[in-house]
PANUMI-117734 format. One line per field, with one value per residue: residue in one letter; residue number from 0; y, z, x of N, C-alpha, C in turn. Coordinates in nm, 3 decimals. Last residue first. Example, Ala and Ser with C-alpha at 12.3 -4.5 7.8 and 13.67 -1.06 7.14 Angstrom:
resn <- (S;A)
resi <- (1;0)
n.v <- (-0.225;-0.569)
n.w <- (0.708;0.780)
n.u <- (1.285;1.319)
ca.v <- (-0.106;-0.450)
ca.w <- (0.714;0.780)
ca.u <- (1.367;1.230)
c.v <- (0.003;-0.330)
c.w <- (0.787;0.780)
c.u <- (1.290;1.320)
REM end
This chain:
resn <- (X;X;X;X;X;X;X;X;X;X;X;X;X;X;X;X;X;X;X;X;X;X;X;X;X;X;X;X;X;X;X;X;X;X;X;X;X;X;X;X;X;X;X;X;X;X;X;X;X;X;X;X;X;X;X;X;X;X;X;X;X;X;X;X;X;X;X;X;X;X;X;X;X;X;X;X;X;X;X;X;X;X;X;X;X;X;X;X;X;X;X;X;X;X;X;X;X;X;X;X;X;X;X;X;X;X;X;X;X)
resi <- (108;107;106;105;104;103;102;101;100;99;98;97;96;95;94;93;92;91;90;89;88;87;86;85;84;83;82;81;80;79;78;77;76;75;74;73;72;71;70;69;68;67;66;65;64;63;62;61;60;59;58;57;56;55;54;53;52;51;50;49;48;47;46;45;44;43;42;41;40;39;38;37;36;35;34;33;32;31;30;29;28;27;26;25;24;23;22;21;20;19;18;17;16;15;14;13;12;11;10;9;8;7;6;5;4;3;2;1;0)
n.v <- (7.673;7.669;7.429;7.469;7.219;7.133;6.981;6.774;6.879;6.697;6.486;6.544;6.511;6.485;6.485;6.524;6.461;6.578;6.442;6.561;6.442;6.522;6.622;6.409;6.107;5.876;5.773;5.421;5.253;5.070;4.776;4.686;4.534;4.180;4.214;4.019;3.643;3.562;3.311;2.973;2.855;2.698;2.467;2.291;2.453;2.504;2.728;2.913;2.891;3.123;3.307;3.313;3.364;3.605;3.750;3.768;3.948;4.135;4.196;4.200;4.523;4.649;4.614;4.717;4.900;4.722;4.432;4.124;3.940;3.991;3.870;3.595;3.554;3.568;3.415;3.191;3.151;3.200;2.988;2.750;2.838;2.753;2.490;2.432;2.449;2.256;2.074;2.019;2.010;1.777;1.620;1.717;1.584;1.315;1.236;1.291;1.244;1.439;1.529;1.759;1.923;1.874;1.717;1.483;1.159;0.832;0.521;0.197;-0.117)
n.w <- (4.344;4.515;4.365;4.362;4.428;4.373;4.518;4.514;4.709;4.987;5.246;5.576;5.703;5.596;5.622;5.385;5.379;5.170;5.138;5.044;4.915;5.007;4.791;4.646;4.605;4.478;4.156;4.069;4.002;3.694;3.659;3.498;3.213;3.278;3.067;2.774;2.799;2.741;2.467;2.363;2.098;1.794;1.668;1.673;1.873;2.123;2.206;2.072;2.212;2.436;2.263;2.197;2.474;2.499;2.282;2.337;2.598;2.438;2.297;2.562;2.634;2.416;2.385;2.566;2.472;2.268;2.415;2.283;2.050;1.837;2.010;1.958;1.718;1.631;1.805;1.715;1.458;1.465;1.645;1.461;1.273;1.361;1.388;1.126;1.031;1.164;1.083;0.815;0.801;0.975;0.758;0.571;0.700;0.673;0.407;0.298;0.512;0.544;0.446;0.416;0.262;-0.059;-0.152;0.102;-0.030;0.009;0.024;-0.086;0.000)
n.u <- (-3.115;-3.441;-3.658;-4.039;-4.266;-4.577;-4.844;-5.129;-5.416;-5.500;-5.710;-5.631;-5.419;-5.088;-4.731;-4.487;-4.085;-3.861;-3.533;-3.207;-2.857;-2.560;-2.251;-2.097;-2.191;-1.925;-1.837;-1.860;-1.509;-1.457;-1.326;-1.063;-1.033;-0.850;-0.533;-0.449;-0.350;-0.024;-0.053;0.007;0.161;0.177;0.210;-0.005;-0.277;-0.330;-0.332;-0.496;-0.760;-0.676;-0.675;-1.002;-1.070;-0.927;-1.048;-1.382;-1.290;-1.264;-1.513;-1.649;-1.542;-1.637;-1.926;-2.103;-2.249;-2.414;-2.484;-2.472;-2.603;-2.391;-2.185;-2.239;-2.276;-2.017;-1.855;-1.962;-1.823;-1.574;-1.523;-1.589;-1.446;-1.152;-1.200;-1.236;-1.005;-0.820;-0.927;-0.847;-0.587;-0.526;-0.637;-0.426;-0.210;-0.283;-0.294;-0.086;0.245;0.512;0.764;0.841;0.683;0.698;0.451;0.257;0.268;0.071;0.148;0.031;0.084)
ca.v <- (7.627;7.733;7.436;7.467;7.377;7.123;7.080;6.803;6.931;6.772;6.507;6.545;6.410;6.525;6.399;6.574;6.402;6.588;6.467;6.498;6.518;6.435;6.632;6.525;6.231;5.945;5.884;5.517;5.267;5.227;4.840;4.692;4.593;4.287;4.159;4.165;3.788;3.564;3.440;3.087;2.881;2.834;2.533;2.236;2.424;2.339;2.676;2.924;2.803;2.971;3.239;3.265;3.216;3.548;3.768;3.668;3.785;4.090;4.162;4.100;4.376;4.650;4.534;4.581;4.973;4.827;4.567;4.178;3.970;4.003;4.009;3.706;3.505;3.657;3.575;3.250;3.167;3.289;3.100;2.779;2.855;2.906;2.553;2.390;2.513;2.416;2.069;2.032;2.160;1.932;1.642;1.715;1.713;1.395;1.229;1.372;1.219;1.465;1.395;1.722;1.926;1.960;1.756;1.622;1.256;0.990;0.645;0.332;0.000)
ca.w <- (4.389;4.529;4.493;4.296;4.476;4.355;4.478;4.469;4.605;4.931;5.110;5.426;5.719;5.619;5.566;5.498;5.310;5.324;5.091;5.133;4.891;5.014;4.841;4.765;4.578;4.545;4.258;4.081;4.080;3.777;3.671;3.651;3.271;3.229;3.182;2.870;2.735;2.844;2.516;2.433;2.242;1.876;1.649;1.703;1.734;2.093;2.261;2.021;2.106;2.479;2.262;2.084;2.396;2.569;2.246;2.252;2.604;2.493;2.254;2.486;2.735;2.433;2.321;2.636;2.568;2.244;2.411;2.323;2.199;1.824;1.938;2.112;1.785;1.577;1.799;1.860;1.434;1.394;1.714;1.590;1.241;1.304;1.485;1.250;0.943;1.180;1.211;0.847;0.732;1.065;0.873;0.544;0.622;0.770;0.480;0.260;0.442;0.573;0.445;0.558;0.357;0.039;-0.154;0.041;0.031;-0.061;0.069;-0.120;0.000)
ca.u <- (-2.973;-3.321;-3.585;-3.900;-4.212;-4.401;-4.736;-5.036;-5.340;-5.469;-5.630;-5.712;-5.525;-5.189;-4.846;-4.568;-4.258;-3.901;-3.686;-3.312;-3.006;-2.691;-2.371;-2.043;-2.235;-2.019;-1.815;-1.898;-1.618;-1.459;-1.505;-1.113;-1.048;-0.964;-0.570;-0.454;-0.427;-0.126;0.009;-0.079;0.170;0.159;0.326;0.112;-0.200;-0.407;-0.262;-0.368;-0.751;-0.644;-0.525;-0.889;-1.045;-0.895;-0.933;-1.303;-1.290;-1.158;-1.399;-1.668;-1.528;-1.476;-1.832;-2.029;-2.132;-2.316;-2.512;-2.418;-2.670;-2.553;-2.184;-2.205;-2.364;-2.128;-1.843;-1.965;-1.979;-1.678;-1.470;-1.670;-1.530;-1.182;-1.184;-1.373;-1.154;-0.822;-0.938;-0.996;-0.642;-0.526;-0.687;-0.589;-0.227;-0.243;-0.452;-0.160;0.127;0.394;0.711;0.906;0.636;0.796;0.602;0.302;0.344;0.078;0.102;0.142;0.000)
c.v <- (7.701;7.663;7.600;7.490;7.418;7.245;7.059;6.914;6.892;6.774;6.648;6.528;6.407;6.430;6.487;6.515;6.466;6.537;6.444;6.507;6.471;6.498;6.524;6.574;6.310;6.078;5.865;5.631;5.446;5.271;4.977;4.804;4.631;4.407;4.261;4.124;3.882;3.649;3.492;3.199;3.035;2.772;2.685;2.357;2.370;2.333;2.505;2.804;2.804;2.880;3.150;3.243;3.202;3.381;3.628;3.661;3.698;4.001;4.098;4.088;4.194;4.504;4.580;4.574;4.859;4.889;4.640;4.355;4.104;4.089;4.098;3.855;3.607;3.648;3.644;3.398;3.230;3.283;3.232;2.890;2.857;2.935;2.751;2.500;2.518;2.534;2.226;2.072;2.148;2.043;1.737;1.728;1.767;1.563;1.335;1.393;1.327;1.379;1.387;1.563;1.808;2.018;1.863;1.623;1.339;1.062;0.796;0.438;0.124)
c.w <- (4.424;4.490;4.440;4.385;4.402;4.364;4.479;4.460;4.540;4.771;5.055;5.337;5.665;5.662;5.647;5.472;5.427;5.271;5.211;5.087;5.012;4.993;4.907;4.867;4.646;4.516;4.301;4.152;4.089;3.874;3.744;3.617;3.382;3.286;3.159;2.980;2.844;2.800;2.614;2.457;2.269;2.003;1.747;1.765;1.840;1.963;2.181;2.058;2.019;2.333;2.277;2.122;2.268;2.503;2.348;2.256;2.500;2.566;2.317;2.389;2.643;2.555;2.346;2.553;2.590;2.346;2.342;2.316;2.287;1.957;1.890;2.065;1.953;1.660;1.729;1.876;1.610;1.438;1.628;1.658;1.356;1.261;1.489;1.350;1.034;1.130;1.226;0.978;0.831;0.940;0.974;0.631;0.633;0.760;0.618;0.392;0.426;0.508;0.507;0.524;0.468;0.193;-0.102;0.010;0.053;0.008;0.027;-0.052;0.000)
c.u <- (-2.887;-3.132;-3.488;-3.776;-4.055;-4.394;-4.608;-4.940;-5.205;-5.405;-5.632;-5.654;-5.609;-5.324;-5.017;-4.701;-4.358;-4.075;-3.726;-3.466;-3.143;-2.811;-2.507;-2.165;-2.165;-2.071;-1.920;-1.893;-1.719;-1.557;-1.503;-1.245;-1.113;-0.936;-0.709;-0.551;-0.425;-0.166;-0.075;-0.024;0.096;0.141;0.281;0.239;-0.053;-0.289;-0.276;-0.328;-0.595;-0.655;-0.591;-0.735;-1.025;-0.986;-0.882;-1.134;-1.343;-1.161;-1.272;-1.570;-1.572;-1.470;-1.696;-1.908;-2.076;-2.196;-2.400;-2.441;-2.638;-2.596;-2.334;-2.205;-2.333;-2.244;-1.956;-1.966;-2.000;-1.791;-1.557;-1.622;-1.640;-1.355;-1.226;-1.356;-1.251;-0.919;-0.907;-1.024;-0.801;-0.540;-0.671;-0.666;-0.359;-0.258;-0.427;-0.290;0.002;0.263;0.588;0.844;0.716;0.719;0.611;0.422;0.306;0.172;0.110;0.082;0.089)
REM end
């Protein structure tokens, strides 16, 4: 039984060949189709954080090829905590025993 070469591939049978072309078509294709599919769902202010956890399982999928090695992805970004108010605002509620009128009063700034 005769086996196919690639030429100039080191000796590489074909079927071999073939099989990590096909394995790398799958792989690039479940990382497309996810991303479109996360991207859809995904709000507008999200996508710098969704990009960058596709970025973080496309290395880890770096790590599976023969010839790449993972690179540690950027680290996330930390969630800016909201300023307090300097100020406290108060509401003052008054209660009555009739009913009354609705009023707004406009404040003084």
């Amino acid at each position: 039984m005769m086996i196919a070469f690639v030429p100039g591939a080191a000796g590489v049978p074909v079927w071999l060949a073939m099989c990590a072309v096909v394995a790398l078509v799958c792989m690039l294709g479940l990382v497309g189709i996810f991303a479109v599919l996360i991207l859809r769902k995904a709000d507008e202010r999200d996508f710098p954080q969704v990009l960058l956890g596709l970025s973080h399982v496309i290395s880890a999928l770096c790590g599976m090829l023969p010839w790449g090695t993972p690179a540690p992805p950027p680290a996330l970004p930390e969630q800016s905590a909201v300023p307090e108010q300097s100020h406290s605002t108060s509401s003052v509620v008054l209660v009555r025993a009739e009913p009354a009128a609705p009023v707004v009063l406009p404040r003084n700034q």
